[in-house]
C-alpha positions, 0 to 999 in steps of 0.5 A: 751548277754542279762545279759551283756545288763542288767549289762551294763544298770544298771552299767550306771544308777548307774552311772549316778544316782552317778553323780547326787547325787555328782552334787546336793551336 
């Protein structure tokens, strides 16, 4: 459960860090 926690945490910072990148374009 712990490596789903990890992938789902780093799934929505890659995420978000996306969408960051996409809004300051």
């Amino acid at each position: 459960m712990n490596e789903l926690l990890v992938l789902m945490s780093f799934a929505n910072s890659h995420h978000y860090s996306t969408v960051e990148n996409t809004h300051l374009v």
